[in-house]
C-alpha positions in Angstrom: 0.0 0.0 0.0 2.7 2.5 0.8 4.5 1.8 -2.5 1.2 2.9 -4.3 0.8 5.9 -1.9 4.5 7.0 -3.3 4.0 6.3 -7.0 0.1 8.1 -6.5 2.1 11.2 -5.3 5.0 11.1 -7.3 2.5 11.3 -10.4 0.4 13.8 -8.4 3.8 15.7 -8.3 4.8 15.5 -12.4 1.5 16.6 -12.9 1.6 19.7 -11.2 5.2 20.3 -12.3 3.7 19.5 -15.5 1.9 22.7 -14.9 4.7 24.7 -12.9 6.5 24.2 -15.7 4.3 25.0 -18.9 2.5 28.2 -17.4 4.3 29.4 -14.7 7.7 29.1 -15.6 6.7 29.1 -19.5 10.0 27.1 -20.4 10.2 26.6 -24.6 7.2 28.4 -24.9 6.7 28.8 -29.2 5.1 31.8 -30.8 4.3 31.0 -34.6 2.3 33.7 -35.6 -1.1 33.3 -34.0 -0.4 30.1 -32.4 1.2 29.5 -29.2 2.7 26.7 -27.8 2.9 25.1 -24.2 4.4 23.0 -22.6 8.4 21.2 -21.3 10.0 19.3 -23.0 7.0 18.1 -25.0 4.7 21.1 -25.9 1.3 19.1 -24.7 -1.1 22.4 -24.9 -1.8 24.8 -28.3 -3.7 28.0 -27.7 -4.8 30.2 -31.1 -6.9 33.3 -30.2 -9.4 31.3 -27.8 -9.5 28.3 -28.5 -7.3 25.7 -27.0 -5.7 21.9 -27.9 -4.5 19.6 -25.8 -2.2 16.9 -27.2 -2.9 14.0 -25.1 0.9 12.0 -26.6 2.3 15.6 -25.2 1.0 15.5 -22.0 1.5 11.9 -21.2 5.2 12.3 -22.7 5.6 14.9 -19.7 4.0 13.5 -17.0 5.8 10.3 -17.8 9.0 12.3 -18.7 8.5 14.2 -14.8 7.7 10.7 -13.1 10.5 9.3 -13.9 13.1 12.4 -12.7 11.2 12.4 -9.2 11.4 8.7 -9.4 14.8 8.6 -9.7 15.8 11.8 -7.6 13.8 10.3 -4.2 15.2 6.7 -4.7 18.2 7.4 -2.6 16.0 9.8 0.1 13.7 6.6 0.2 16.9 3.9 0.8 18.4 5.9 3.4 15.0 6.1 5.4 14.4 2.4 5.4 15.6 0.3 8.3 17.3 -3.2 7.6 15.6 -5.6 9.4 17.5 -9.2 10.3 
C-alpha cells in the first residue's frame, strides 16, 4: 500500500510540475504567428486566439518524462530512510 501511496504522489507531483512548468515558468514556450505553444520538454497544450488543444501524446510524454526524474531523484531519500531488518 505505501508503494502505491509514493507512486500516487510522485504522479500527483509530475502533474503539477507538469503545470509549474508550462505556465508558470513558460520554459520553450513557441510563438508562430497566432499560435502559441505550451508546454516542457513536449509542448502538450496549443492555444490560437481562444480556442485551446491539448495533445494527449504531449501530455502523457511529460507527465511520464516528470515521473521518472522524481522517481529517480527520491530513490536514494527513500533507501536511506528504510531500516534493515535481520
Amino acid at each position: 500500500m505505501k508503494v502505491l501511496r509514493s507512486k500516487l504522489f510522485l504522479l500527483l507531483l509530475s502533474f503539477l510540475l507538469t503545470i509549474v512548468f508550462s505556465f508558470i515558468f513558460q520554459l520553450w514556450v513557441i510563438v508562430d504567428g497566432d499560435y502559441i505553444y505550451y508546454g516542457f520538454p513536449a509542448q502538450w497544450f496549443h492555444l490560437y486566439g481562444d480556442k485551446y488543444n491539448v495533445k494527449i501524446l504531449g501530455l502523457l510524454f511529460n507527465l511520464s518524462f516528470y515521473f521518472l526524474i522524481l522517481r529517480w531523484l527520491f530513490k536514494p531519500i527513500n533507501k536511506q530512510g528504510q531500516v534493515k531488518k535481520g
